[in-house]
TIVEX-502134 format. One record per atom (N, C-alpha, C): residue in three letters; z, y, x. Coordinates in steps of 0.02 Angstrom, whole numbers, plus 50000, padded with zeros to 5 digits. Each point is the difference from the previous one (the first is absolute). Example, Ala and Ser with C-alpha at 12.3 -4.5 7.8 and 13.67 -1.06 7.14 Angstrom:
REM TIVEX-502134
ALA503904971650660;ALA500005005949955;ALA500005006050045;SER499645005349982;SER500035005950042;SER500375005549961;
END
This chain:
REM TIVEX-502134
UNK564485363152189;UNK500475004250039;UNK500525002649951;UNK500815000850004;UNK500435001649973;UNK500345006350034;UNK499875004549948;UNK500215006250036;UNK500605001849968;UNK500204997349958;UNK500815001049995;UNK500154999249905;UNK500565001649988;UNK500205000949928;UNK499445004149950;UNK499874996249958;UNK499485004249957;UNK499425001350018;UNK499644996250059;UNK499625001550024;UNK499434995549948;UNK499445004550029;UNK499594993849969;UNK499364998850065;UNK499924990549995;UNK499834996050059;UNK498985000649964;UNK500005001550047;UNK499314999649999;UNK499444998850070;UNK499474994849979;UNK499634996050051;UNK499395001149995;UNK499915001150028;UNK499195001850029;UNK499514994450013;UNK499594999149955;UNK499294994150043;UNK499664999550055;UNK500244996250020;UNK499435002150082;UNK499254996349994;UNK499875002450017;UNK498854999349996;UNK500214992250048;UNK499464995449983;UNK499874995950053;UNK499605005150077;UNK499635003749980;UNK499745001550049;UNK500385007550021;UNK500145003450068;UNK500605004849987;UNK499465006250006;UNK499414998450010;UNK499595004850001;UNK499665004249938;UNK500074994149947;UNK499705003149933;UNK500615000949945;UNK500165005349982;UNK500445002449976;UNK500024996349932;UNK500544999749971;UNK500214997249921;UNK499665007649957;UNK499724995549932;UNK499865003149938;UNK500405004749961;UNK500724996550013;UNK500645001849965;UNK500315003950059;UNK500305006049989;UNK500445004150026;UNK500884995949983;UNK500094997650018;UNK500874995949994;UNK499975001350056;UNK500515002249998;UNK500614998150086;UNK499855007950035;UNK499345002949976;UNK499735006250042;UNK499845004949946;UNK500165006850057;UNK499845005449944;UNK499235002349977;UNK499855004149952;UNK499135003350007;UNK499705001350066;UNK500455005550004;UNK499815002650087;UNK499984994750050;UNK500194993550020;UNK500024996250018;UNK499374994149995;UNK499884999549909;UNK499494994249995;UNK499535004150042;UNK499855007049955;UNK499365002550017;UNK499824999350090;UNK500545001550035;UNK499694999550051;UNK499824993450041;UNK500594995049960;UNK499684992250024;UNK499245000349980;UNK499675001049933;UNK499454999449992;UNK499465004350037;UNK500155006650011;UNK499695004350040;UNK499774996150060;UNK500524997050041;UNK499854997150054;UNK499634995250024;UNK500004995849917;UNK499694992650013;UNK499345003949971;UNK499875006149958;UNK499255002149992;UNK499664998750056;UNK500395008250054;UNK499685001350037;UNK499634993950072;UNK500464993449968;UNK499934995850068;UNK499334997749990;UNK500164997649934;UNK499424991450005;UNK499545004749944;UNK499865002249947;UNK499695000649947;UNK499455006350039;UNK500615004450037;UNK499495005050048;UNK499485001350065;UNK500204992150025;UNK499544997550037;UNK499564996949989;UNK499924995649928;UNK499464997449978;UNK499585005449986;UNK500155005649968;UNK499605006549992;UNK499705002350040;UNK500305001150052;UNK499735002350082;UNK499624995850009;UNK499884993450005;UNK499634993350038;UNK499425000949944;UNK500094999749920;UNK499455001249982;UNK499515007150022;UNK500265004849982;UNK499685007550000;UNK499734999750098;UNK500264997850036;UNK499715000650071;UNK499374995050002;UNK500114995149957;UNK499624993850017;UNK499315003549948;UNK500105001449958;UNK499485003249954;UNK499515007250052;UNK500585003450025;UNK499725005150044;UNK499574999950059;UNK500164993350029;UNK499574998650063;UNK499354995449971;UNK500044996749960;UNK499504996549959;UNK499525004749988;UNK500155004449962;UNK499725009249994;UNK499595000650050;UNK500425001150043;UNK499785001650066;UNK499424996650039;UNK500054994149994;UNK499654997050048;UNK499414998549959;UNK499944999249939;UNK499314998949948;UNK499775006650000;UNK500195004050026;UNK499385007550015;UNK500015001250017;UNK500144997850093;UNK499815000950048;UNK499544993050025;UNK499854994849958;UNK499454995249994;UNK499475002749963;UNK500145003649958;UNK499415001649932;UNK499655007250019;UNK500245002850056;UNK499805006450043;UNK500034997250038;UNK499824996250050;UNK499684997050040;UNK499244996349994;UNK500334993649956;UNK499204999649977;UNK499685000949973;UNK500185006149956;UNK499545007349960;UNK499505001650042;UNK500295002350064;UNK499705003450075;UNK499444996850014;UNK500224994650001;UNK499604995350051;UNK499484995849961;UNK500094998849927;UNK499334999049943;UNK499735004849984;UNK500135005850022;UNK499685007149994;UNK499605004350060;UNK500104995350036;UNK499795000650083;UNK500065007050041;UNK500685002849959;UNK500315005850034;UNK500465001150053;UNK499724999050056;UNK500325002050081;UNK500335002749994;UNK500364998550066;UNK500825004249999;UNK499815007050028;UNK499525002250019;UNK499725007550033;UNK499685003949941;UNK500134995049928;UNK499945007149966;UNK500635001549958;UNK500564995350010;UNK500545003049975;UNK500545003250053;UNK500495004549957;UNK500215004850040;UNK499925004850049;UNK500195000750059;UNK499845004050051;UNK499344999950010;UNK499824994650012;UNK499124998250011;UNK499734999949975;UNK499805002949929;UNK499825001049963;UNK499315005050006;UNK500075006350023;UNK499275003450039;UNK499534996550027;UNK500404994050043;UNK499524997550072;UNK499554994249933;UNK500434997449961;UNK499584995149965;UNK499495001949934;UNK500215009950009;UNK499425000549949;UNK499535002650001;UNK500075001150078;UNK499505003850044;UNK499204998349997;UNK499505001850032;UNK499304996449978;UNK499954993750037;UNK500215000450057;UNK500224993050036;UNK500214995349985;UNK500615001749961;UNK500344995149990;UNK499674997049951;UNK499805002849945;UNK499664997649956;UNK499354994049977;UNK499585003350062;UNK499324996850047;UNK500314992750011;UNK500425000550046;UNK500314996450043;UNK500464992149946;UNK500045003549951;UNK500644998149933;UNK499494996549954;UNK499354998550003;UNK499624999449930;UNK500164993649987;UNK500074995749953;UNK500134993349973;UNK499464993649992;UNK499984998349995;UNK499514991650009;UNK500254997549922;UNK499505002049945;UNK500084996949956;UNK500164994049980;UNK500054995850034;UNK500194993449992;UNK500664999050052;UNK500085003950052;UNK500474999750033;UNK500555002749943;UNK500025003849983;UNK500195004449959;UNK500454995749935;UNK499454997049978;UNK500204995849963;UNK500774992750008;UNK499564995650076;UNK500594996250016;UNK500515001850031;UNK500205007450027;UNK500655002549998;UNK500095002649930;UNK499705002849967;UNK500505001149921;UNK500354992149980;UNK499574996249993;UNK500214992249967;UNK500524996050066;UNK499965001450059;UNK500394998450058;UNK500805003949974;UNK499935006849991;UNK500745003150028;UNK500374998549908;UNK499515000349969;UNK500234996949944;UNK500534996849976;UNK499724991650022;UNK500134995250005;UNK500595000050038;UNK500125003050069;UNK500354999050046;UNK500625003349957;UNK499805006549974;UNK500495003949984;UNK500494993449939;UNK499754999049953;UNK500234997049941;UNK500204994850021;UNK499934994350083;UNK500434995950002;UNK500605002850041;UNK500075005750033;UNK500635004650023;UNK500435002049943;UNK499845003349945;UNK500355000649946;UNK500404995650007;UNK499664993249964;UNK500524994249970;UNK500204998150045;UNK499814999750081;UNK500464998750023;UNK500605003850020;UNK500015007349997;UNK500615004549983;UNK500494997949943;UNK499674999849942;UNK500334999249957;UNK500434995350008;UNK499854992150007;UNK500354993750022;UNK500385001950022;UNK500025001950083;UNK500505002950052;UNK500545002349981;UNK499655006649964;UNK500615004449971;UNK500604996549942;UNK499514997049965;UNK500304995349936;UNK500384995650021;UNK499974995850042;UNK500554993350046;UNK500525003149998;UNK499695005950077;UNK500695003350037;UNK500705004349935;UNK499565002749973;UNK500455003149941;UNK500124995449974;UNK499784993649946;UNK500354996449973;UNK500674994550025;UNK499865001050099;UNK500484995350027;UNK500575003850000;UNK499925008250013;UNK500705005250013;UNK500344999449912;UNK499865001749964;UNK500124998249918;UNK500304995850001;UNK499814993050003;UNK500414993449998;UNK500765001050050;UNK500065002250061;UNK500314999750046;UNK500525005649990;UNK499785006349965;UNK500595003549959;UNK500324998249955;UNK499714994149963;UNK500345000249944;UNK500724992250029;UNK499814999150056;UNK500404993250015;UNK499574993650015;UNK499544999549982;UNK499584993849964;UNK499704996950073;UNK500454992850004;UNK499854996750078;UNK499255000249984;UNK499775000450067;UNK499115000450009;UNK499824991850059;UNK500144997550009;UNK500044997350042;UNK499574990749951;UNK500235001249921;UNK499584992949978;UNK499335004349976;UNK500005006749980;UNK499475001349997;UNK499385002150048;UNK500335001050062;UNK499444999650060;UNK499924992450036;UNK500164996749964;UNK499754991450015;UNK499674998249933;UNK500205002149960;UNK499474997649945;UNK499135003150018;UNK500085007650012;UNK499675002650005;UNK499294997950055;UNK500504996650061;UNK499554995950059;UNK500064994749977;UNK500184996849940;UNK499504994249964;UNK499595000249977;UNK499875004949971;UNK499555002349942;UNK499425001950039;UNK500315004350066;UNK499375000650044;UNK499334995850028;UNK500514993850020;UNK499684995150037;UNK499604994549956;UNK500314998449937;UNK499864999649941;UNK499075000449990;UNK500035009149987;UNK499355002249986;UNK499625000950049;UNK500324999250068;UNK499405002150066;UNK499784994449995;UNK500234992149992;UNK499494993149987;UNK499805000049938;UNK500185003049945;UNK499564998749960;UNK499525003349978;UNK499865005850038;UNK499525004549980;UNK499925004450080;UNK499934994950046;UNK499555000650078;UNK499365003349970;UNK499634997950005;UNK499195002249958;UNK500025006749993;UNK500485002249962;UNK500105006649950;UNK500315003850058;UNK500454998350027;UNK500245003850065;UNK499405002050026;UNK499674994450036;UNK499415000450069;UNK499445005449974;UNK499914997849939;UNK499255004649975;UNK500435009250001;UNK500594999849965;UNK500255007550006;UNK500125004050072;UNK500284996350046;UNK500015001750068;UNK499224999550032;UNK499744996050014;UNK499085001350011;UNK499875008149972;UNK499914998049925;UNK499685007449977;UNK500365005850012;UNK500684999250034;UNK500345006750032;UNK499565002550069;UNK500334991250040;UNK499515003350067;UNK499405002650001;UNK499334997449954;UNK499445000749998;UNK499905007549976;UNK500535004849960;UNK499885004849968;UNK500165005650068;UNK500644996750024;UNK500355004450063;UNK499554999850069;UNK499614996249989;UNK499434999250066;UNK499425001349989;UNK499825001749935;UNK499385003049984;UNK499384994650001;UNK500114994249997;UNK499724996349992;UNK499294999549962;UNK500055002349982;UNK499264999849919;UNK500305006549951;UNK499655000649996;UNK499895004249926;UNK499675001049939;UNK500275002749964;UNK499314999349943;UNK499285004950026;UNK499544995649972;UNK499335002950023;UNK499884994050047;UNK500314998650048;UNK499864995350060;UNK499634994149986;UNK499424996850029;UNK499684996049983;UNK500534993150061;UNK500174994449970;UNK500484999250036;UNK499804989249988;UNK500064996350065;UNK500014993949989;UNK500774996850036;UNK500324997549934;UNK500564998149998;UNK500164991349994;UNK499364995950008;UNK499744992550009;UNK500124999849960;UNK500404999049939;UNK499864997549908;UNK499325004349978;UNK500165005150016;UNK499375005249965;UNK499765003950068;UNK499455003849964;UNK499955006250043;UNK499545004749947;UNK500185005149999;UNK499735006049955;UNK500395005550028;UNK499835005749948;UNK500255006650011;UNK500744999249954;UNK500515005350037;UNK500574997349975;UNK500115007749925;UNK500034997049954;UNK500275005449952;UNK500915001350003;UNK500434996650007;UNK500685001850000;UNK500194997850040;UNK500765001150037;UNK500254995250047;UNK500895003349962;UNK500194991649981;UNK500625000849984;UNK500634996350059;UNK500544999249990;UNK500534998750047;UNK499834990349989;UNK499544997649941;UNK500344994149981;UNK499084996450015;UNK499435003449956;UNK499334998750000;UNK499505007050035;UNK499464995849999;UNK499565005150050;UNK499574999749944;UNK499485003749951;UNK499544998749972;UNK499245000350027;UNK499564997250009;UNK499495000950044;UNK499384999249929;UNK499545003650018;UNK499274997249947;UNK499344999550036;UNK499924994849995;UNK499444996650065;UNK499525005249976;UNK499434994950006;UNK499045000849996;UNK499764998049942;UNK500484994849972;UNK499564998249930;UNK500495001849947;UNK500475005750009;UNK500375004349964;UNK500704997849972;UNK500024989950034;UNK500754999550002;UNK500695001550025;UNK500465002649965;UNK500535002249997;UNK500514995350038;UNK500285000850065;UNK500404993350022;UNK500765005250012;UNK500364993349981;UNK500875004450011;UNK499974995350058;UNK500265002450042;UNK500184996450077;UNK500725000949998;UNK500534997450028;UNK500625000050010;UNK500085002050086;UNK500345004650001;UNK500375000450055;UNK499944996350069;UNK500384996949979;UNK500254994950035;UNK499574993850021;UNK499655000149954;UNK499384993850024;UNK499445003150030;UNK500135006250031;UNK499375001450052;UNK500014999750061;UNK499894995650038;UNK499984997950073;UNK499765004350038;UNK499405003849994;UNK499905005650059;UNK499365003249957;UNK499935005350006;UNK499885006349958;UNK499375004150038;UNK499364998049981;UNK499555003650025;UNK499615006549952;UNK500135005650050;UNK499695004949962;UNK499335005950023;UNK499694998749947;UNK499225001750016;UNK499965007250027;UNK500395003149951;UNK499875008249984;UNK500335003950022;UNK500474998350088;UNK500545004749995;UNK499915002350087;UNK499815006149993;UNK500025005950048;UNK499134998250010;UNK499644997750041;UNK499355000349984;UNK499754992050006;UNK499234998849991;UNK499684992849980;UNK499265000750052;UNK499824992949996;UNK499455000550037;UNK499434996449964;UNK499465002649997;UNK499154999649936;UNK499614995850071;UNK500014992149988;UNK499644995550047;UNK499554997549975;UNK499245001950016;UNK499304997049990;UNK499984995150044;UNK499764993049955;UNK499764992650067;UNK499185000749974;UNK499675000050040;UNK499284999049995;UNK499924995250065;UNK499424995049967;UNK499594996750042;UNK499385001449991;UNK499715000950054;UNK499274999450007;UNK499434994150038;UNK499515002149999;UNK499704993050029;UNK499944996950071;UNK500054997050012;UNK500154999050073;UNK499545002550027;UNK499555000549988;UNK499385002550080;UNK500065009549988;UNK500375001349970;UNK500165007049984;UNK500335003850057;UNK499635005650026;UNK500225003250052;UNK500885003949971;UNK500384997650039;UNK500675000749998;UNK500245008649987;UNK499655002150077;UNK500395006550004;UNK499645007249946;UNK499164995049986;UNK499665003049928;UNK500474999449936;UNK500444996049990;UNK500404997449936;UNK500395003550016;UNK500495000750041;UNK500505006150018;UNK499945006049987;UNK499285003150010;UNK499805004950025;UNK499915003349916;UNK499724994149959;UNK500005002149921;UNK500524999849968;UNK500494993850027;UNK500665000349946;UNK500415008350020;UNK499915001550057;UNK500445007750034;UNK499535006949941;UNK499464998150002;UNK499605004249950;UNK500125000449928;UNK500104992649977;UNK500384999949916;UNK500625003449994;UNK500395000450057;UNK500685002549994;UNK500075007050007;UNK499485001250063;UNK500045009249965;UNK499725000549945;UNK499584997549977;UNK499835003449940;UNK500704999149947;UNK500214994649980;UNK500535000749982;UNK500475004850018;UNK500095002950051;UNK500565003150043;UNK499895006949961;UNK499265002349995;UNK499745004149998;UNK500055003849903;UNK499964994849964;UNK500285000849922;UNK500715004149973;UNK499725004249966;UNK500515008050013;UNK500624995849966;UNK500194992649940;UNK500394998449980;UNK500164993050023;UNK499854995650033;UNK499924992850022;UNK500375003250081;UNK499705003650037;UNK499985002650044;UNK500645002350028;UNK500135002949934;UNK500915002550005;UNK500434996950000;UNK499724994249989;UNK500804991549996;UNK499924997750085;UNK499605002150031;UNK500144995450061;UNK500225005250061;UNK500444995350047;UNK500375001650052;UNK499924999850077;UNK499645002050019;UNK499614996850075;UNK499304999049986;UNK499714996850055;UNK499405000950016;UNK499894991649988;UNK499364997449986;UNK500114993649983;UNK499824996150052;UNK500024992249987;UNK500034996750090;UNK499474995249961;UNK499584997350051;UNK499494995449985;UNK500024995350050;UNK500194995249988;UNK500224992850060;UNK499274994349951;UNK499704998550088;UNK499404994650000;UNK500344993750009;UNK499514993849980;UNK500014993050018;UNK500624998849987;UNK500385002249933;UNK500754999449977;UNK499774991049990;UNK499564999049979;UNK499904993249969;UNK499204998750054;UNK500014991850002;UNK499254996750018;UNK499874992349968;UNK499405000649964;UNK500074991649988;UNK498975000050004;UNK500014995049978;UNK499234999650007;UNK499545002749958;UNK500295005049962;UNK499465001249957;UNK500185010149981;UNK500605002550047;UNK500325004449967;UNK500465003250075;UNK499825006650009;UNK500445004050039;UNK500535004649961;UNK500754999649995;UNK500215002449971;UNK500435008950045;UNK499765003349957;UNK500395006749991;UNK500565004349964;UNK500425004050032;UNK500625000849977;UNK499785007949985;UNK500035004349949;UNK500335006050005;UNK500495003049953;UNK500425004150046;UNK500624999649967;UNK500025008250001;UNK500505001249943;UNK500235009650002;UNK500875000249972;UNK500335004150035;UNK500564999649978;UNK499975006649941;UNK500464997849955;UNK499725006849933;UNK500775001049982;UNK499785001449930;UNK500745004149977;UNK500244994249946;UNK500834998449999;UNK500494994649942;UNK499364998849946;UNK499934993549996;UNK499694997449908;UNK499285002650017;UNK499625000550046;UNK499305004450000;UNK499624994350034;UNK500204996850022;UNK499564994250046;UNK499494998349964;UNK500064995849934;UNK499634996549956;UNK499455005349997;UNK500055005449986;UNK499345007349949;UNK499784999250091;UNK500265000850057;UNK499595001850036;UNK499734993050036;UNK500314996649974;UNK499434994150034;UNK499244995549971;UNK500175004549909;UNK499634998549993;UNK499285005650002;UNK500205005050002;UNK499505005650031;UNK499874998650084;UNK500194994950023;UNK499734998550062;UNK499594997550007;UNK500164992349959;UNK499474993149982;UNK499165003749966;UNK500345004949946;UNK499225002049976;UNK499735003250061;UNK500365003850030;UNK499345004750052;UNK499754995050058;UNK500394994250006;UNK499704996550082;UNK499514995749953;UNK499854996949937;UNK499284997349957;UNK499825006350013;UNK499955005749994;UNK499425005549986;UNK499495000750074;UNK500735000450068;UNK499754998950050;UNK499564995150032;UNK500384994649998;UNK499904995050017;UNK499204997349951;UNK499945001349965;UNK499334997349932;UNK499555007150054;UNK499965005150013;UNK499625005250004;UNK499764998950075;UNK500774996250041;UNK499434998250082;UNK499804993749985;UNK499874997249976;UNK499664992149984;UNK500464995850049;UNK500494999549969;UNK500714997950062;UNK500184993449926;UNK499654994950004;UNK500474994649963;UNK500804996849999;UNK500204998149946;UNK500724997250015;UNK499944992250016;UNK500434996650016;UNK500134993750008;UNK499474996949969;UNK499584993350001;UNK499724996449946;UNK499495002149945;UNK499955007250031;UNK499585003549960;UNK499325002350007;UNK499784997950084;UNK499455000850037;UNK499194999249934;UNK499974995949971;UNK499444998149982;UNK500055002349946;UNK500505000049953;UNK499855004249933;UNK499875007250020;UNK500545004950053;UNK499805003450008;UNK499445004750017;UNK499574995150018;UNK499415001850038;UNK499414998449929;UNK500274994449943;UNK499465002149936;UNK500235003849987;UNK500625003749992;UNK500025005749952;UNK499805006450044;UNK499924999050057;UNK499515004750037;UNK499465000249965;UNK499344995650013;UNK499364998949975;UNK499955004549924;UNK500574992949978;UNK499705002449919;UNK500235008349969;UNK500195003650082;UNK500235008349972;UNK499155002350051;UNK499594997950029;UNK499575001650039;UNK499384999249953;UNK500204993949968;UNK499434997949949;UNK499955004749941;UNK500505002049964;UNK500095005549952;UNK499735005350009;UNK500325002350073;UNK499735007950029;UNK499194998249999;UNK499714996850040;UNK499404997749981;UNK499505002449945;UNK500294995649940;UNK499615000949953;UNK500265005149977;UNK500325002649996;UNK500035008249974;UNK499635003950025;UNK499694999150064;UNK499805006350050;UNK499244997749994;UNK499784994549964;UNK499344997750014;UNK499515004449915;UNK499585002350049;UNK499405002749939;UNK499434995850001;UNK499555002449930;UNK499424995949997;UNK499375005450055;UNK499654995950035;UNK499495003850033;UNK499545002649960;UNK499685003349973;UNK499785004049948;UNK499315002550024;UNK500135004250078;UNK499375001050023;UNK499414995850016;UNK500194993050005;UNK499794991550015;UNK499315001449993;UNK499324998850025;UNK499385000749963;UNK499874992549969;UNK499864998849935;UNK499894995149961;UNK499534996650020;UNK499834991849994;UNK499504995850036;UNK499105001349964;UNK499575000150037;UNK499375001549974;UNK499854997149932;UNK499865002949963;UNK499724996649940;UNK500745001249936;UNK500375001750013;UNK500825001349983;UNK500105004049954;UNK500105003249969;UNK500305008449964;UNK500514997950007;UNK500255007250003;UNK500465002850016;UNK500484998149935;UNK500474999549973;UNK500605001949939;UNK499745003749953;UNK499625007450021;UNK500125005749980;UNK499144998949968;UNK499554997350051;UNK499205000249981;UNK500054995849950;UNK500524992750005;UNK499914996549941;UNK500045001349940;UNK500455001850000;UNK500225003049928;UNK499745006849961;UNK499665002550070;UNK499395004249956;UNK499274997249989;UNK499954994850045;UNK499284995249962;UNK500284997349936;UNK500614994449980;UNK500094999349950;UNK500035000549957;UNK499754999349944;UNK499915004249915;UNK500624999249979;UNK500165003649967;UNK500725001849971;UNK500044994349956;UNK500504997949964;UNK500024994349962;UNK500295004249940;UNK499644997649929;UNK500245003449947;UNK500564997449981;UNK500455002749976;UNK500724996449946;UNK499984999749942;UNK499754995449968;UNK500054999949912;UNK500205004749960;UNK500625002750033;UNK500465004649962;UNK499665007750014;UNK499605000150050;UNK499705007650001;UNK499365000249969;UNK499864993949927;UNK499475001049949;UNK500385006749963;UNK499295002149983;UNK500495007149945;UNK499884995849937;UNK500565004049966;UNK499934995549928;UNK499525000249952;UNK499505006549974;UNK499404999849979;UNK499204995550046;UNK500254998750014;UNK499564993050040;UNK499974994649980;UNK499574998549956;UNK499914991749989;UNK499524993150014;UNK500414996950027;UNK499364996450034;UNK499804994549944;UNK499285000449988;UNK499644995049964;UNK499834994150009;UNK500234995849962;UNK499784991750028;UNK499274998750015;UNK499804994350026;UNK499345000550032;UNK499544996749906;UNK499575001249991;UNK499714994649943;UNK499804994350018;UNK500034997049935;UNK499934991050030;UNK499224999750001;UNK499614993550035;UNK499335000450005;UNK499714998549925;UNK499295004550011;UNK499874995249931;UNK499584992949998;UNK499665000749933;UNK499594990250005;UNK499605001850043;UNK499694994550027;UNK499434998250068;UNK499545001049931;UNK499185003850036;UNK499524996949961;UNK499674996750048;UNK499654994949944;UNK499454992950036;UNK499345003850014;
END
């Protein structure tokens, strides 16, 4: 620009971009740069600030209101004892009413856990994308090859690591549905044992003969579990066929109160027990069912305190099992034969046959017999002398 005689021409750089101000003050005054730069601060450099510090804040936010949540709920603290409700839940009622199931106890701590720590990361992710896509998008930066790369990369790893997907989603649902827990005695068709961990990816189970199995996720087809809300303790007995039926009933209902009746055995079961006849028939064997519904994991202790008391019964009415008719009946005898000779004395008062003594007369007619050894020692016995000559 020519502003006249003596002037002096001076040109100004223009930015490629008209938004980000030049380094160099030419063409413009101080008061001037400063506020080009002021402006382009406050645009772009001050919104990345904002996008971080909000994105950091709700991140904040939402990881402790997950981590006080499933604090709560691995701690098995109801919503009636926080806040307002707080009295009603600490009341004696509530309390009674509130008591915990040690093992329940347990697979919600390891449940809300778990659940909690895959909410985290998945906050975190969320938050991390969304903020890193607003960032890019302030600063100018087309997004458009990086959200197609990105659904390459996706599709990419969902075929190459299906498996790894399936087993992580399984062990979500299975955690979110309560599926098993630790403690749970659990048959999952690869294995079956009691389960010690349950992760998002493996299930760890440890049978009967104390092996350790990692199960995957995803390779469990359908999920049977022994130990969860209550179980049922099933005695099969057969007895002998010519065995009066409603007599066998009548004793297996008798083994079970007594069981019922055991101040600690007694306390695992739930109902009254059922005794079903002629469950089974073949030619040599009437089969019997009795069953008791009891308390999670207790079946096994009380079924086998069943089995011993129906032998105690069953042996005490002379009630044989299956195939067992004829031994049973020697080991009758040979307990009849015992009692027997225990109970048998010698007749004593007997009068002895004419001409006879008695034990007692004999051995007082008999002369005592000397013992060599009761010679006294000044005693010497003299040899006999030899003969002498014959006279003629």
């Amino acid at each position: 620009m020519i502003a006249g005689a003596g002037a002096v021409v001076s040109t100004a750089t223009p930015s490629d971009d008209p938004t980000v101000p030049s380094f160099t003050p030419d063409g413009l005054s101080v008061p001037e740069w400063a506020a080009q730069w002021g402006d382009w601060f406050v645009g772009v450099p001050l919104r990345i600030v904002l996008i971080l510090v909000i994105s950091a804040l709700v991140l904040l936010a939402l990881r402790r209101a997950i981590s006080t949540v499933t604090r709560h709920v691995a701690e098995g603290e109801p919503a009636i004892e926080r806040g307002v409700l707080r009295p009603l839940g600490r009341s004696e009622v509530g309390s009674v009413l509130l008591k915990a199931n040690p093992l329940a106890t347990a697979r919600r701590a390891q449940r809300a856990r778990t659940i909690g720590s895959v909410l985290r990361s998945t906050a975190s992710i969320v938050v991390g994308s969304i903020a890193a896509i607003l960032v890019l998008d302030a600063l100018g930066i087309n997004l458009a090859p990086f959200i197609a790369s990105a659904g390459i990369v996706g599709v990419a790893v969902g075929f190459g690591a299906q498996s790894l997907v399936k087993d992580f989603l399984s062990g979500l649902f299975m955690l979110l549905e309560d599926q098993y827990g630790v403690g749970d005695v659990v048959d999952v068709g690869p294995a079956t044992g009691t389960v010690e961990a349950v992760g998002l990816r493996v299930t760890k189970l440890r049978d009967g003969d104390g092996t350790l199995w990692y199960v995957p996720n995803g390779s469990m087809v359908r999920v049977g579990n022994k130990t969860q809300g209550w179980a049922t303790a099933v005695v099969e007995v057969d007895v002998d066929y010519f065995v009066d039926v409603e007599e066998a009933r009548a004793l297996l209902e008798e083994a079970a109160a007594t069981v019922a009746a055991d101040p600690v055995v007694g306390a695992y079961l739930q109902g009254a027990p059922s005794v079903t006849g002629a469950e089974k028939l073949a030619a040599d064997a009437v089969g019997l069912r009795l069953s008791v519904r009891t308390a999670p994991a207790m079946q096994w202790e009380v079924a086998r305190h069943l089995r011993v008391e129906v032998r105690r019964v069953l042996e005490r009415a002379g009630v044989p099992l299956a195939g067992q008719r004829e031994a049973f009946e020697a080991y009758q005898e040979r307990l009849a034969g015992g009692t027997a000779g225990v109970d048998a004395t010698p007749a004593d008062d007997a009068d002895p046959p004419d001409g006879a003594a008695t034990g007692a007369d004999a051995s007082a007619a008999a002369p005592p017999a000397r013992d060599p050894r009761d010679t006294p020692v000044h005693e010497v016995v003299e040899p006999p002398e030899p003969p002498g000559p014959t006279r003629a």
